[in-house]
N, C-alpha and C positions, 0 to 999 in steps of 0.2 A: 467830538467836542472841539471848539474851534479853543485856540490858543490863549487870546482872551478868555473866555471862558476858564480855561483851565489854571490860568494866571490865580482870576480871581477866587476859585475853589480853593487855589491852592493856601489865598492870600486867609480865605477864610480856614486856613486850617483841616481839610478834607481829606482824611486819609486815603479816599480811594483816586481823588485827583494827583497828591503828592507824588501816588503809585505811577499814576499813570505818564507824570511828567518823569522819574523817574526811570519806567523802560525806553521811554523816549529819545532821553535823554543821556543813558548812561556810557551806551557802548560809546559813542563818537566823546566825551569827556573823562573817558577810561585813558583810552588811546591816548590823550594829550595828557593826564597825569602820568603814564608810562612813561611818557618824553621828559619829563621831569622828575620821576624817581628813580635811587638807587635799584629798585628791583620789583616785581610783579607786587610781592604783601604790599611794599610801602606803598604804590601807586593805588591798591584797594583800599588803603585805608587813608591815604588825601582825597582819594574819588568819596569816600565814606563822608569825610571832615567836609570836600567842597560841596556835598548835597545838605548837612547840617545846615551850612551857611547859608544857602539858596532860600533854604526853606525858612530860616529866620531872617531871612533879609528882604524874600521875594517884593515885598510892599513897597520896595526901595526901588526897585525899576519902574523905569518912568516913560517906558514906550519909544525913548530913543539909539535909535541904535537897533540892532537886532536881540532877541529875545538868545538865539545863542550863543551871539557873540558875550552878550552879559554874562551867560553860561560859562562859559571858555575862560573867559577873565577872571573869574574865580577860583575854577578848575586852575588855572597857571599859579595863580597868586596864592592859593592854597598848599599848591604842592614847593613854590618856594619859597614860602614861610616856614614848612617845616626842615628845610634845607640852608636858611636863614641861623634857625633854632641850634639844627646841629653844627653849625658851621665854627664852633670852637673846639670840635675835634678838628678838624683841617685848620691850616695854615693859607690864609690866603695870602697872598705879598704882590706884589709888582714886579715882574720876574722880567721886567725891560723887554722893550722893542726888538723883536724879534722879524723876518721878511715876511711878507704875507705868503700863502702858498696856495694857490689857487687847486682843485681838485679837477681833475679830466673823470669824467666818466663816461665809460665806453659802456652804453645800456644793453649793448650784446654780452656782453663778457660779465656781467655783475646784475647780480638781482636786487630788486627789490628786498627780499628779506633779508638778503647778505649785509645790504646798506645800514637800516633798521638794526642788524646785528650788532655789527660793528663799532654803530653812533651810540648802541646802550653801552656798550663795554668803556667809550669813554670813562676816563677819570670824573667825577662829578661835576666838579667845575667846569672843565673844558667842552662836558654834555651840553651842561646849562645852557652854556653860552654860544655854543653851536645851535642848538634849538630856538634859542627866543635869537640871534640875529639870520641865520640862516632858513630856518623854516617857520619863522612866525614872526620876522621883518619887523624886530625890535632896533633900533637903535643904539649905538653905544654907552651912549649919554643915558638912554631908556635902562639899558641892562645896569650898568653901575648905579642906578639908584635901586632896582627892583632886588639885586644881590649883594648889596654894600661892597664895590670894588670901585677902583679907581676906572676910569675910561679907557685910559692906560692899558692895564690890567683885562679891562674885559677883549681889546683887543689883540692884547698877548695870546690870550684864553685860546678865541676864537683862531689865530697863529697855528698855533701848536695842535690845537682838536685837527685843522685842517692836514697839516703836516702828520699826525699819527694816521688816519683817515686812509691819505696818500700813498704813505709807505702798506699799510694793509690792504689798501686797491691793489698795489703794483705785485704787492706776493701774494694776492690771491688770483690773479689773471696770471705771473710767473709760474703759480703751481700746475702741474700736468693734469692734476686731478680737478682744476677747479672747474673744469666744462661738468663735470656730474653731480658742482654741488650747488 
């Protein structure tokens, strides 16, 4: 079934189109919920909340753009609402201008999963903001409206995630052990 097609099933309500955009669509908007939540449950259940929304929204795409980029936007903007929501147990503040600290990655010495590792165990904030300006080339100005912080702020964030990052590249390449992991 071509895409339009499934669009419009979907728009009509079609339980077996909604299916079908949903295996379609899930694994690659999992993955980017995961970039955005605390932990695997929370990420299944924004990826849960961001297909509720697709599906009561679908009639709202209007062909421009890519059908999964519109996808994605949601997916992001779903799982930072609910990180928005709890953001009164954290303390966010402006913790001042800190150096930037650029990351060396030597792709011989560090994996791919190791990377992934590392970026979940962020503190949440500093994840956030790591991801939507380094891996999905938000702007700063972008991230402080998307997570109510100062600009400031988002580029402390983005500081400091690099800076822990760094120090965990550098002892895990120092470790003797790290070639077998």
């Amino acid at each position: 079934m071509s895409l339009d097609r499934l669009i419009k099933n979907c728009i009509n309500q079609d339980a077996e189109a909604q299916s079908q955009l949903y295996k379609q669509y899930a694994s690659k908007l999992f993955s980017l919920c995961l970039k955005y939540s605390k932990n695997y449950a929370e990420a299944e259940d924004n990826l849960h909340d961001a297909f509720i929304t697709v599906f009561s929204k679908i009639d709202q795409y209007n062909n421009k753009g890519s059908f999964e980029g519109w996808l994605k936007r949601i997916a992001i903007n779903t799982s930072l609402q609910r990180y928005r929501e709890d953001v009164g147990v954290y303390d966010i503040v402006n913790e001042g201008n800190i150096e930037d600290v650029s990351v060396d990655i030597d792709d011989e010495n560090v994996s791919l999963d190791f990377l992934l590792q590392i970026i979940q165990e962020l503190p949440d904030r500093y994840r956030l903001v790591f991801n939507l300006y380094v891996l999905d080339g938000y702007s700063h100005v972008e991230i402080s409206e998307l997570i109510n912080i100062s600009t400031g702020t988002s580029k402390s964030n983005l500081a400091r995630a690099r800076l822990i990052l760094k120090d965990k590249i550098e002892s895990y390449n120092a470790s003797p052990n790290s070639q077998s992991l």
